[in-house]
Residue frames relative to the residue before (quaternion, step in Angstrom):
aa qw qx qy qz dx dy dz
X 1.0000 0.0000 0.0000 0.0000 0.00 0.00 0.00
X 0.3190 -0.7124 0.5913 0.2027 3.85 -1.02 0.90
X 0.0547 0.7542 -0.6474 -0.0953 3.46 -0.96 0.74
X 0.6647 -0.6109 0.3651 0.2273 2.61 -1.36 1.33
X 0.1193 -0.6688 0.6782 0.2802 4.06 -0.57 -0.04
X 0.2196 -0.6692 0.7083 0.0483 2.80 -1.40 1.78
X 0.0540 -0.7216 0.6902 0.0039 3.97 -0.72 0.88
X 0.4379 0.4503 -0.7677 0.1272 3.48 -1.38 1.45
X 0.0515 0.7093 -0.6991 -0.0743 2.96 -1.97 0.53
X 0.6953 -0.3722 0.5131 0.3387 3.43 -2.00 0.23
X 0.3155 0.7628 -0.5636 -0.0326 3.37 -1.21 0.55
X 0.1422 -0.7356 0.6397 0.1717 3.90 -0.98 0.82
X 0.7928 0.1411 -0.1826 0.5641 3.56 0.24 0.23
X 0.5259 -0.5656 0.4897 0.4046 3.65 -0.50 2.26
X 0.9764 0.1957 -0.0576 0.0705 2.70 -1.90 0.44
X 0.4472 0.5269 -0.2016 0.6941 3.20 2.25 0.23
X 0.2385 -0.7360 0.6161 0.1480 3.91 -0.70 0.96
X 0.0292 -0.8304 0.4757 0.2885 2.90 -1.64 0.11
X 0.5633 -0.7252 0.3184 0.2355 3.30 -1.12 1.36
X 0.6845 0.4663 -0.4477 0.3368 3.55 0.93 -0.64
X 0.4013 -0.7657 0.4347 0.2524 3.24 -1.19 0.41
X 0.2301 -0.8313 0.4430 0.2444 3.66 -0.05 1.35
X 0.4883 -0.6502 0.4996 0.2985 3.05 -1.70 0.20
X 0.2968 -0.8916 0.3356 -0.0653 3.61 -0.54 1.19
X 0.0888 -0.7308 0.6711 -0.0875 3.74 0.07 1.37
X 0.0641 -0.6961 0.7141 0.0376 2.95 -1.69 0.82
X 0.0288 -0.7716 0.6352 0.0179 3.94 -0.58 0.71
X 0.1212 -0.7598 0.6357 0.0627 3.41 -1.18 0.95
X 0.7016 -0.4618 0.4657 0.2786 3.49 -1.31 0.34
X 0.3866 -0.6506 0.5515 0.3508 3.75 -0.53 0.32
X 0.7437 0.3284 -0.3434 0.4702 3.44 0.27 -0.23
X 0.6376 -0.6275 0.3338 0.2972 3.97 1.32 0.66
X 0.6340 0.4677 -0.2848 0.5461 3.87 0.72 -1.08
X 0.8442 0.1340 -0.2620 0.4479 4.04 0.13 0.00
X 0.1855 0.8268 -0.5277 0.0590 3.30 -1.28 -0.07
X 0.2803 -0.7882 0.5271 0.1495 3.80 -0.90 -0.16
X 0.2001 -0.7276 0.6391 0.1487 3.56 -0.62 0.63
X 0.0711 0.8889 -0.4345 -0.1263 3.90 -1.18 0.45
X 0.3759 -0.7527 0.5017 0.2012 3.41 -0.12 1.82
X 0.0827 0.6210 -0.7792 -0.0211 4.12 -1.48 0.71
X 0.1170 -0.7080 0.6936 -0.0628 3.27 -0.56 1.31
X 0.1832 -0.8425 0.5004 0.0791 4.24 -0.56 1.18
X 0.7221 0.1897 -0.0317 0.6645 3.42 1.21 -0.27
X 0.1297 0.8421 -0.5101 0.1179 3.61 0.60 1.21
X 0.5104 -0.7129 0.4558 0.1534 3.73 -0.51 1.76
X 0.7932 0.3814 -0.1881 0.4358 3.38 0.39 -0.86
X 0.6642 0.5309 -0.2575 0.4591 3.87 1.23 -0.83
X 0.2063 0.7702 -0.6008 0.0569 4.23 -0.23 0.64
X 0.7916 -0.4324 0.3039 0.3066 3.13 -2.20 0.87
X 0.5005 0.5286 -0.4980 0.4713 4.06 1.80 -0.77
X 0.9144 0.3593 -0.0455 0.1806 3.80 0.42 -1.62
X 0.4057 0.8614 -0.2589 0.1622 2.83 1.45 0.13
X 0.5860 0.6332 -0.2041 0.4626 2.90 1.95 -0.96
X 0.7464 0.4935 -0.2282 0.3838 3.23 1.70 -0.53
X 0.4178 0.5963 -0.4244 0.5383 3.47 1.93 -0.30
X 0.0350 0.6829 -0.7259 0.0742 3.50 -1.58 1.67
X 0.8306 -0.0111 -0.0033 0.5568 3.84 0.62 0.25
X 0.4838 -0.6438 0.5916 0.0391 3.25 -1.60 1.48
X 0.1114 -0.8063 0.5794 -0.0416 3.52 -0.55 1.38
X 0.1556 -0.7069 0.6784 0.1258 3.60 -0.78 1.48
X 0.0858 -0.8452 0.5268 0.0291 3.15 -0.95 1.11
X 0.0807 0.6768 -0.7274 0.0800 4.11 -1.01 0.76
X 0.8929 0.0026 0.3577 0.2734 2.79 -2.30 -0.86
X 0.6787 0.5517 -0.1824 0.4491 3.37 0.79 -1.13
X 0.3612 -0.5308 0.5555 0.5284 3.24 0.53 -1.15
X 0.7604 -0.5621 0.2582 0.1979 3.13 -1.57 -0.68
X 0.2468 -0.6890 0.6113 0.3012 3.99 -0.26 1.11
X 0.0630 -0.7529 0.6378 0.1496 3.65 -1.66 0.59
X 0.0889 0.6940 -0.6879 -0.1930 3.57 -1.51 -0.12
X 0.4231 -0.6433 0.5759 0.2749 3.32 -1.63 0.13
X 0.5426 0.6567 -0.4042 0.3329 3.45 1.06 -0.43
X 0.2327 0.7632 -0.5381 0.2716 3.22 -0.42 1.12
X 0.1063 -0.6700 0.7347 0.0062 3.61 -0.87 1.47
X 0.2004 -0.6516 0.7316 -0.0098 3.52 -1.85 0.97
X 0.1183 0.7451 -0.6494 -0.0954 3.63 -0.75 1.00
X 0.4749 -0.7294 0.4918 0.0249 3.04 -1.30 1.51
X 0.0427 -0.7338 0.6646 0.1344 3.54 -1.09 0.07
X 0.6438 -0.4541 0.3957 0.4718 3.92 -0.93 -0.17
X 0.8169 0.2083 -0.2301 0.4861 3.09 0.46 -0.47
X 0.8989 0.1432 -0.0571 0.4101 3.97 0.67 -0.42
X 0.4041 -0.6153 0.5271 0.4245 3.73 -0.35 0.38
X 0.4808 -0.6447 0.5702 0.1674 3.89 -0.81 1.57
X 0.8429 -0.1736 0.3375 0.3815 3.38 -0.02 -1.79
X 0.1869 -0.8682 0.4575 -0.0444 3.07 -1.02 0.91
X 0.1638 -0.7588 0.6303 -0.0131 3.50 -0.05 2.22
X 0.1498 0.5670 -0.7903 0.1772 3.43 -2.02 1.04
X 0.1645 -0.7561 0.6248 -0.1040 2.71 -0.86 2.16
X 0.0292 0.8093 -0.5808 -0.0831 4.06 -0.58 0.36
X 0.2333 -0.7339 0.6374 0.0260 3.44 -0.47 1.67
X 0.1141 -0.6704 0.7329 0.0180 3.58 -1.69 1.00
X 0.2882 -0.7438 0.5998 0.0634 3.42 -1.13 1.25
X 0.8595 0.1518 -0.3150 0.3729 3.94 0.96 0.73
X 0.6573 -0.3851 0.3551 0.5418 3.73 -0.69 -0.56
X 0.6589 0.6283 -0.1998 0.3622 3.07 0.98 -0.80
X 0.5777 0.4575 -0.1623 0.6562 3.67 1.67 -1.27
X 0.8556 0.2745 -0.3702 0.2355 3.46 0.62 -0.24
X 0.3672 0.7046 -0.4639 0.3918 3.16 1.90 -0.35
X 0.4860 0.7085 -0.2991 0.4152 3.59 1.47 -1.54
X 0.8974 0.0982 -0.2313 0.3626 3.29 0.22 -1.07
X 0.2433 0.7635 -0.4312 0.4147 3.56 1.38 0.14
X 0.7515 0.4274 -0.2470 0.4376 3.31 0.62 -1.19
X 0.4844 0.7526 -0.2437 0.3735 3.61 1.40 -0.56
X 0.7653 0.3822 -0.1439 0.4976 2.70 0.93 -1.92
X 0.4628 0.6477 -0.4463 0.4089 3.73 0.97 -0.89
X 0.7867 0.3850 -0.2940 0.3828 3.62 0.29 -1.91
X 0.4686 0.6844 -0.3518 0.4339 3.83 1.43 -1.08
X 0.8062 0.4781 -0.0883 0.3372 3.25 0.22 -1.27
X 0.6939 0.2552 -0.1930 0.6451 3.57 1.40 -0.66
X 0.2761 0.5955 -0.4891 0.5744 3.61 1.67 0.21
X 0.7473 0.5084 -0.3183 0.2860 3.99 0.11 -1.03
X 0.6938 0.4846 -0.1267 0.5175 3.12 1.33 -1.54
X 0.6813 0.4153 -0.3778 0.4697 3.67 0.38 -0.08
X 0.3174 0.6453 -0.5495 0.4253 4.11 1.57 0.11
């Protein structure tokens, strides 16, 4: 049997995965056409107290190419970077079917680890 290789991952810095696995709400508009998805990653691998200043946007990455946002909150402690909110809002059916498909490949991306 051929299985397909499904490749998506999370990235704040091109070319650097991340391993933690956030925790993921997704809210839609009643009328369907808007909405927001929100990544809380608690122990983010890829995001430290040197680089933080340089992380400006959270690339979902697949087949497709690439969905961005910039929205990103960082909570910090003295000694370690706590948590990491990234929220990516879509304004049609169209951006979200887009990112639907993401999560699908993300998600079966997880189970084949």
């Amino acid at each position: 049997m051929n299985k397909t290789n499904i490749n998506a991952v999370i990235q704040f810095i091109k070319g650097e995965n991340e391993t933690d696995l956030p925790e993921i709400r997704l809210f839609r508009n009643f009328d369907g056409k808007k909405g927001q998805v929100v990544y809380k990653f608690y122990k983010p691998t890829t995001i430290t107290l040197e680089n933080f200043n340089s992380i400006q946007k959270m690339y979902l990455i697949d087949e497709e190419g690439e969905i961005i946002t910039r929205k990103i909150d960082l909570s910090i402690s003295e000694k370690n970077i706590m948590a990491v909110k990234s929220t990516y809002n879509w304004k049609s059916e169209k951006e979200f079917d887009r990112f639907m498909r993401f999560a699908k490949r993300y998600a079966s991306s997880l189970t084949t680890i």
